[in-house]
Structure formats: structure tokens, C-alpha cells
C-alpha positions as CSV (number, residue, x, y, z in Angstrom):
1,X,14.9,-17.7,-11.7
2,X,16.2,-14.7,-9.3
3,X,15.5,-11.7,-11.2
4,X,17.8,-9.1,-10.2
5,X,18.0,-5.2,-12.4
6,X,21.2,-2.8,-11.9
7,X,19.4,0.6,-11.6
8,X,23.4,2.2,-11.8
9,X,24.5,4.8,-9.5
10,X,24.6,2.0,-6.8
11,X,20.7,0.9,-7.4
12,X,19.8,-2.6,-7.9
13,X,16.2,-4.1,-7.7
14,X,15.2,-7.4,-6.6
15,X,11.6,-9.4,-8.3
16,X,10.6,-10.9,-4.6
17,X,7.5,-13.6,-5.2
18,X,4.5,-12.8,-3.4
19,X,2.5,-15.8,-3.3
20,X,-1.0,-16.5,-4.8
21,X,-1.2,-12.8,-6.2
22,X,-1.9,-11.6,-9.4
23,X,0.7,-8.7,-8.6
24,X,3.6,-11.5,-9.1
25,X,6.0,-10.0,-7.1
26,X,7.4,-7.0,-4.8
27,X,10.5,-5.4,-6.2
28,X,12.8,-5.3,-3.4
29,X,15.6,-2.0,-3.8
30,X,18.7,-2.3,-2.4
31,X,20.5,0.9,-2.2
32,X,24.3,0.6,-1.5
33,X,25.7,3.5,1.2
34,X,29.3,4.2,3.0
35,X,28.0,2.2,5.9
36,X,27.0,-0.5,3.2
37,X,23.4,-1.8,2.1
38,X,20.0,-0.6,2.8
39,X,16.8,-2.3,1.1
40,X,13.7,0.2,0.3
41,X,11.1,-3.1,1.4
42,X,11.6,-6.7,2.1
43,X,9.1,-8.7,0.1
44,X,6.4,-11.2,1.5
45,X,7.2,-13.4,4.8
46,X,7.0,-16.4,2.9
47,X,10.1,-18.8,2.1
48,X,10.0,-18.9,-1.4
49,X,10.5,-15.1,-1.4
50,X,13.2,-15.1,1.4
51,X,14.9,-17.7,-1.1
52,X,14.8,-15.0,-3.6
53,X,15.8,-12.4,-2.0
54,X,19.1,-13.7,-0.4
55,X,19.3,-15.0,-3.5
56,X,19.4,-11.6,-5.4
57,X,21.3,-9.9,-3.1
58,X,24.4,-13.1,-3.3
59,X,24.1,-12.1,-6.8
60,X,24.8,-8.5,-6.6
61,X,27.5,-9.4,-3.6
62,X,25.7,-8.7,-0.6
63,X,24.9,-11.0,2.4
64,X,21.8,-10.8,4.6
65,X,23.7,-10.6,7.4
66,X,25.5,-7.3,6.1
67,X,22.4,-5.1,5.5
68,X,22.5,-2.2,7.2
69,X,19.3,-1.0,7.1
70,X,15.5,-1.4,6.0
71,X,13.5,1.7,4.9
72,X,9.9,0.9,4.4
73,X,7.1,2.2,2.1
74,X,4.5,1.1,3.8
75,X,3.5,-1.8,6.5
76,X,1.5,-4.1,3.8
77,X,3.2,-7.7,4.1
78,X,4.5,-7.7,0.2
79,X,6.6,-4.9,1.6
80,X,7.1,-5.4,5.5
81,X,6.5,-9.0,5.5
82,X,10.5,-10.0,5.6
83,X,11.8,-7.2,7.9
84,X,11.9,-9.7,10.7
85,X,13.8,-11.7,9.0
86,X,16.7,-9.1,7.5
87,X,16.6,-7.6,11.3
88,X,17.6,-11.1,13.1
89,X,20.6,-11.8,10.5
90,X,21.8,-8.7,10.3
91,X,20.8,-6.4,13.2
92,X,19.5,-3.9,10.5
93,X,17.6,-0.7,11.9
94,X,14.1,-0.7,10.6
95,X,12.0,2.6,9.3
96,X,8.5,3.1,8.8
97,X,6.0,6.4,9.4
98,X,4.9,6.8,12.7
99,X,1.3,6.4,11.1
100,X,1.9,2.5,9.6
101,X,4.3,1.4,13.0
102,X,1.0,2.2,15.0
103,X,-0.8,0.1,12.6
104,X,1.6,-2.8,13.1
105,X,1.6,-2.4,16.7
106,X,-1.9,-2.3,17.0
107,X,-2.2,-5.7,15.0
108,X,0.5,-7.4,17.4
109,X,-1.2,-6.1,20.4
110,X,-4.7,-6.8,19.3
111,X,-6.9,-9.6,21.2
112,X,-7.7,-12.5,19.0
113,X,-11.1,-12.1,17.4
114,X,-11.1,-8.1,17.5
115,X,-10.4,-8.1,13.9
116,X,-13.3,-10.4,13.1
117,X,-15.6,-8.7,15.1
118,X,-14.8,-5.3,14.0
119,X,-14.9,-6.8,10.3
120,X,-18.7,-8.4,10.7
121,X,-19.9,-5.4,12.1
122,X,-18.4,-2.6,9.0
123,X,-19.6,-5.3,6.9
124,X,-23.1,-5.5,8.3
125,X,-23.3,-1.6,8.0
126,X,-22.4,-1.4,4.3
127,X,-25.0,-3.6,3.6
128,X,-23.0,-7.2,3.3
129,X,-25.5,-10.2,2.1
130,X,-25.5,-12.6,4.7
131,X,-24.0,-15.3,2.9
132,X,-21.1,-13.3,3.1
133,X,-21.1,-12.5,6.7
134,X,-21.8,-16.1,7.9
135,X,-18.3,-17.3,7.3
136,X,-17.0,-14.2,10.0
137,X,-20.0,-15.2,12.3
138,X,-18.9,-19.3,12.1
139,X,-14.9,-18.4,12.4
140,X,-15.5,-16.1,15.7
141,X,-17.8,-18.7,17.0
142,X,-14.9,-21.4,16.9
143,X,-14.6,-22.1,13.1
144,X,-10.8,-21.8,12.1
145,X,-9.5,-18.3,11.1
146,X,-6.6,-17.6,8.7
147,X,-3.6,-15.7,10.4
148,X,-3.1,-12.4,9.7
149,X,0.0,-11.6,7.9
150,X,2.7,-9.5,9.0
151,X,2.8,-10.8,12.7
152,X,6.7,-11.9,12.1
153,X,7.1,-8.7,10.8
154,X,9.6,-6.5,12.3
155,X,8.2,-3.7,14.6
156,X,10.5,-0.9,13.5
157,X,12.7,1.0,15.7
158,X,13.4,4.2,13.6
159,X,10.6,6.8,12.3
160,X,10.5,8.0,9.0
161,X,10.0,11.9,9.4
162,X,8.2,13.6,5.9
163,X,10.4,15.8,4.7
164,X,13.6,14.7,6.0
165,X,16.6,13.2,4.5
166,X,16.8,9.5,6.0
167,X,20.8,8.6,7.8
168,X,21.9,6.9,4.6
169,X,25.6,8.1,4.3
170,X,26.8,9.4,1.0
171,X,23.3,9.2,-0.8
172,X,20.4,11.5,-0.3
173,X,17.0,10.2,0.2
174,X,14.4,12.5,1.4
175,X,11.5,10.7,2.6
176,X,8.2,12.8,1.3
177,X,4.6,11.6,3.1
178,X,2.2,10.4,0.3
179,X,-0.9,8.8,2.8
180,X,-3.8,7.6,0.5
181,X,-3.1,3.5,0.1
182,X,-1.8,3.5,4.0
183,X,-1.8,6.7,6.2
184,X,1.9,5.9,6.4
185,X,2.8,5.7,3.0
186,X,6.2,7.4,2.3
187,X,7.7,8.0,-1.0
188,X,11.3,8.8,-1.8
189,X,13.0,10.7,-3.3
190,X,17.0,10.6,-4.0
191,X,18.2,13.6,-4.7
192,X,21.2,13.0,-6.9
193,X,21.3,12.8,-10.4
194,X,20.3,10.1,-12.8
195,X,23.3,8.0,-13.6
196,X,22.0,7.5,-17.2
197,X,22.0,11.6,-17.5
198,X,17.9,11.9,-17.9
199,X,16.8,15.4,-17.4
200,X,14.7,15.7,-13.9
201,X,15.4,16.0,-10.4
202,X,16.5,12.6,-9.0
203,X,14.5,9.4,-8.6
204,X,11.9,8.3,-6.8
205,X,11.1,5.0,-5.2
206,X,7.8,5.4,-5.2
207,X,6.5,2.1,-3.1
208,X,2.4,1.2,-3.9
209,X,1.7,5.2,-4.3
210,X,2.4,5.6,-8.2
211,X,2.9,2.6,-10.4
212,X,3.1,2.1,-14.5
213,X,0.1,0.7,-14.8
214,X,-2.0,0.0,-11.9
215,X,-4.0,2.3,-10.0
216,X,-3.0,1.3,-6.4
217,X,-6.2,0.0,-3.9
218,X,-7.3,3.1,-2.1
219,X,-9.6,2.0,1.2
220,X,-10.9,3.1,4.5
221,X,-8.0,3.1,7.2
222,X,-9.0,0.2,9.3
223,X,-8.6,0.7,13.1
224,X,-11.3,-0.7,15.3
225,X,-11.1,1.9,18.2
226,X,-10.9,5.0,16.0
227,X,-14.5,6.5,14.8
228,X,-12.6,9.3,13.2
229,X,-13.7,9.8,9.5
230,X,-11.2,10.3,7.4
231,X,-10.6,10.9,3.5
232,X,-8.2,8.4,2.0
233,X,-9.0,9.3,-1.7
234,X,-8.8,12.5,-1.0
235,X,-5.6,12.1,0.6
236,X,-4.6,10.0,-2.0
237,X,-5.2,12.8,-4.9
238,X,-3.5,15.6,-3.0
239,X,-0.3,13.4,-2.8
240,X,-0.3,12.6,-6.2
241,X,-0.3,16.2,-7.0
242,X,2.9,17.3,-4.3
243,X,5.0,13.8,-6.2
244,X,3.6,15.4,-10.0
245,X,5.6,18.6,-8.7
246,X,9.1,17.0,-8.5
247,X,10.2,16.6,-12.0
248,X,12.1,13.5,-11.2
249,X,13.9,11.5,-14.1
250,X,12.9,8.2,-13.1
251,X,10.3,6.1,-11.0
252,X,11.3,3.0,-9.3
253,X,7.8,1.6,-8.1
254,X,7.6,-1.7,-5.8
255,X,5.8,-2.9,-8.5
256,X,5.7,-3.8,-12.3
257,X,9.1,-1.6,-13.4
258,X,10.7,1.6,-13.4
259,X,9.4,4.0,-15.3
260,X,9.7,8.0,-16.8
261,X,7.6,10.7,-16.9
262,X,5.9,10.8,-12.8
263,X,4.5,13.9,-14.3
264,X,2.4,12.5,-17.0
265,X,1.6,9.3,-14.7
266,X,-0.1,11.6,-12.1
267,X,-1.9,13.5,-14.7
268,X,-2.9,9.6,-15.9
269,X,-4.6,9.1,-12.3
270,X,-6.0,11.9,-11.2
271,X,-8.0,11.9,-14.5
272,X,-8.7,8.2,-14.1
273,X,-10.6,8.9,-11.0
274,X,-12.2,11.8,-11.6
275,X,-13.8,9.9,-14.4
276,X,-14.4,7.6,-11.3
277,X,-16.2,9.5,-9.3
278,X,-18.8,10.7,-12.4
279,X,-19.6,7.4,-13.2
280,X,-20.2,6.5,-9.3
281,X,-22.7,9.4,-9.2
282,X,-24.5,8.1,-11.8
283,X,-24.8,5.1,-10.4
284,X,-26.0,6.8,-7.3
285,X,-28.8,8.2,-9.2
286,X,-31.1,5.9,-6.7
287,X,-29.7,4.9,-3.4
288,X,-27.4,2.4,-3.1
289,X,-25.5,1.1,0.4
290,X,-21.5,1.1,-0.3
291,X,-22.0,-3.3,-0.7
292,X,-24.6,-2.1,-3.7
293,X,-22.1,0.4,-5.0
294,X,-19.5,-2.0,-5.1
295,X,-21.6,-4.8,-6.7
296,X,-22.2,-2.1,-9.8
297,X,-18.5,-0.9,-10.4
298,X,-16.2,-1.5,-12.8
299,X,-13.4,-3.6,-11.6
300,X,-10.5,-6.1,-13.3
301,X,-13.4,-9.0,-13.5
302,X,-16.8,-9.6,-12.4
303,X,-18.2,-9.2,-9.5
304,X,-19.7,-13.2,-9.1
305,X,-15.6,-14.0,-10.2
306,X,-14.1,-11.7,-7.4
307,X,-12.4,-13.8,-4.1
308,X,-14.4,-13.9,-1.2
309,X,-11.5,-11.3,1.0
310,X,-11.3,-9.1,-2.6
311,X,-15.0,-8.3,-2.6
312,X,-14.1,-7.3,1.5
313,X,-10.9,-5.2,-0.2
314,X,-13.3,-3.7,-3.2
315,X,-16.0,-2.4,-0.6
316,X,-13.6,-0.3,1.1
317,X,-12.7,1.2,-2.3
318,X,-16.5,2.0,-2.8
319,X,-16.6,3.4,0.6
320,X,-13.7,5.7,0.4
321,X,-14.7,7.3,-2.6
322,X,-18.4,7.6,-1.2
323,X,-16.2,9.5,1.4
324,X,-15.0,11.4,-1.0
325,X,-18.4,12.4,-3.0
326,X,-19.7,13.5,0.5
327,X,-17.0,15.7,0.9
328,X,-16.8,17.2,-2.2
329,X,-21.0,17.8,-2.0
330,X,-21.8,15.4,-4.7
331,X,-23.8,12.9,-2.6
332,X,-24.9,12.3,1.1
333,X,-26.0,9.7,3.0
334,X,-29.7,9.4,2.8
335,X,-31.6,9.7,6.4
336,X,-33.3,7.1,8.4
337,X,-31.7,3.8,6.0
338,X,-30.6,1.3,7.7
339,X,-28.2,-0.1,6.2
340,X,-26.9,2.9,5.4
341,X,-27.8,4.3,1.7
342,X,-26.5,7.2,-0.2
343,X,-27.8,9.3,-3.5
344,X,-26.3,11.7,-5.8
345,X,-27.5,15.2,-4.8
């Protein structure tokens, strides 16, 4: 059943399917302007969820064809997946950070294979057992290889620029840069008030970056032909803090459902991994390689009961706060191990 939400003040949200995920769904947000529709994501590129999302917008009396825009959160395929799509029936401009476009560039440009190979060589580093690095070594030898996906996914022709307010007529949506899930990742903020009256300053669609109930993955950003070392957590935390600064009424997140209080959310997560990154250093009491690490955390199920591409998703998660811990002084890499080890100092 199409699960549509009237937000008011010309705010509607869409449940779009994503298929085979525990997250359920991506909640589309259309946003109605003087030049007529824009959608804040598009779902997964999958036809059950294009179903549902023409679907939803026949029932709120839009047509695909008469979008007028796409602004994106971020270039994941539960949110870019469909731009494609909305583009080539309706000739909609497409927005994205300059930061996630070069990531979807990149993956369109990329020769077959580089992925793999990149992937079995960061996965031999952390410390990967082989049974898990076989299946990459068989698949780039001529074993089959699952598609990446995204590849129908528009390449967007407009850049979001942090900080200013997006060409939506009659609304005002001010696109503010929150990096930490993606480099790209844009939150934003609509600057007008509530229609339900709540005290605050606006809403925010908030995309992957602040959700009810989840904290969202927080990796290493992939690029194979980058050796620069970056911080996602710590990127992550700062932008929590700049969104905990807005006072906005209302959150409308890409997932779950909209929700008060960004303020006491952000307080919610920053604590959550601080406490995080005290119990990792205990665990680093003896050295561990980030595949180790990963083996010992806490996550939503066991580690023997985690996917084989999850375990791939939750070592990047155990590097980037490793990352983090180096940063901060709290642990380095211990010299000479091979695969690399590192201890609480």
C-alpha cells in the first residue's frame, strides 16, 4: 500500500521500498514551489519503488513528468537511485554536492574490476581472514560480480553550494554541508515557519545525517586513487554540533519519521559515540587490526549472523573511528605489524 504523509505548508512524504533492507524504505519529500514540484531524494532504482513513488505522487496530484526538480541528500542509491528515472520523464534539474557528484562520476567512469581490486587490497590490510577475501579474488579472476548500484542514476547537472538558499521559488531552503555518512552529505533547512505553529526555526530535511532512532553508518570515504586520510567521524560529530545549533521545530529524516527536538537528538549521538569510542579503547587494551576490532564490537547482531557485504560495511565503521582515536591521541598504530595493528596509548 502507497504510503503517502501531508507534512502541511506544501510538504508531503512518500514511504519508497528499498529492497532486501532492514531500513524498509526511503521517505521520498516532495516540496511543492511556484514553478511546481521538487522531490528532496528519489528512492531506490528498483521497480517496485518507482511503482511507489509515481504512485504517491498521483495521490497527492502530481505526475512524474511535471517534477521540476530533484535536490539530493546524498549519492547512496536509496536516495539517488531513481533520479534517472524522474530526469527522462520530466526533464527535472538534478542537485547534489560537488563532493558526492565526483563520487558518482568516478563510479560511472571507473574500469570494471577497479572496485574489486581496490576492495581486496583495503581488506587485506585490515586484516580480512581469507575466507573472506577469496570470493573478491574468484570474482576478479572471472567469477560473476554483482553490479554496482546507482549506474542508472542521474549524474546531476546543478551543485548544491553549503550555505546557500537552493532556486526553489516561493520556499526557502538553505542547503547546510553536514559530511560524515558521505563527504557530500547536505542537510536542509527551510526557513519558514512550521505550519502546525511549533516553536523553532524552520524544518529540516535532514537525509541519513540525523535520524529518530538510528545512528547513521559512518565509514572511510572510498576512492581508490586518493591516499588522503581523512576523518569521517570526526566530520560527522562537528556537523552534528553546527545542525544542534539551529533550533528547528521539526526533522523530516529520509528515514523512519519526522521528528522534534534536533537539539536533544544531537545531544543523543554525540554521547552515544563518545561512549563508543571508550569502549573501543578498551578493547584496544592489546593490539588489534581494524578486521579484529570489528569482530569485538557491539553491533545490531552477531558478528557469525552479519551478511557477507555488512561485515565489509562494519569494518569501515571500525576504521573510521580508529581514525578518529588516532587523532584525538587515544591510540596509534603500533610499528612494524603487518597487518596493521593498533593499541590504546
Amino acid at each position: 500500500m502507497t504510503q503517502v504523509t501531508e507534512h502541511g505548508g506544501g510538504v508531503w512524504s512518500i514511504k519508497v521500498p528499498i529492497p532486501d533492507n532492514p531500513l524498509g524504505h526511503t521517505l521520498v519529500h516532495v516540496v511543492d514551489t511556484d514553478r511546481g514540484p521538487v522531490l528532496i531524494d528519489t528512492g531506490w532504482d528498483d521497480p517496485e519503488a518507482r511503482d511507489t513513488l509515481v504512485a504517491g505522487l498521483t495521490a497527492i496530484g502530481v505526475a512524474l513528468s511535471g517534477i521540476h526538480g530533484v535536490v539530493v541528500t546524498h549519492h547512496h542509491p536509496d536516495h539517488h537511485g531513481l533520479s534517472g528515472q524522474v530526469r527522462e520523464a520530466s526533464g527535472a534539474w538534478i542537485a547534489m554536492h560537488a563532493a558526492d557528484t565526483a563520487i558518482v562520476r568516478r563510479t560511472r567512469e571507473a574500469e570494471p574490476g577497479t572496485w574489486l581490486t581496490y576492495l581486496t587490497s583495503k581488506l587485506t590490510a585490515v586484516g580480512a581472514p581469507e575466507e573472506h577475501l577469496a570470493p573478491l579474488r574468484a570474482a576478479r579472476t572471472g567469477g560473476r560480480m554483482r553490479t554496482l548500484p546507482g549506474l542508472r542514476a542521474a549524474l546531476p547537472d546543478r551543485d548544491i553550494v553549503p550555505g546557500e538558499l537552493l532556486p526553489l521559488a516561493g520556499r526557502r531552503l538553505r542547503a547546510i554541508w553536514t559530511p560524515g555518512h558521505t563527504p557530500g552529505h547536505v542537510c536542509l533547512h527551510l526557513e519558514e515557519n512550521h505550519p502546525a505553529g511549533l516553536p523553532g526555526h524552520g524544518r529540516l530535511f535532514s537525509g541519513d545525517h540525523l535520524l529518530p532512532g538510528i545512528s547513521p553508518h559512518i565509514g572511510l570515504y572510498e576512492d581508490p586513487d586518493d591516499s588522503t586520510v581523512t576523518d569521517p567521524l570526526g566530520d560527522y560529530l562537528d556537523s552534528l554540533e553546527r545542525i544542534g545549533r539551529l533550533g528547528v521545530a521539526e526533522v523530516l529524516p529520509a528515514h523512519q519519521h519526522a521528528f522534534p527536538d534536533a537539539a536533544g537528538r544531537v545531544r543523543e549521538l554525540l554521547t552515544h559515540h563518545e561512549d563508543r569510542l571508550t569502549g573501543l579503547l578498551a578493547l584496544l587494551a592489546t593490539p588489534l587490526t581494524p578486521w579484529q576490532l570489528a569482530e569485538r564490537m557491539e553491533w545490531n547482531r552477531p558478528w557469525d549472523r552479519i551478511p557477507y557485504g555488512s561485515r565489509n560495511i562494519a569494518v569501515s565503521e571500525a576504521e573510521a573511528h580508529l581514525r578518529r582515536l588516532v587523532k584525538l591521541g587515544r591510540a596509534e598504530a603500533v610499528p612494524g605489524s603487518e597487518p596493521v595493528t593498533y593499541i590504546a596509548v
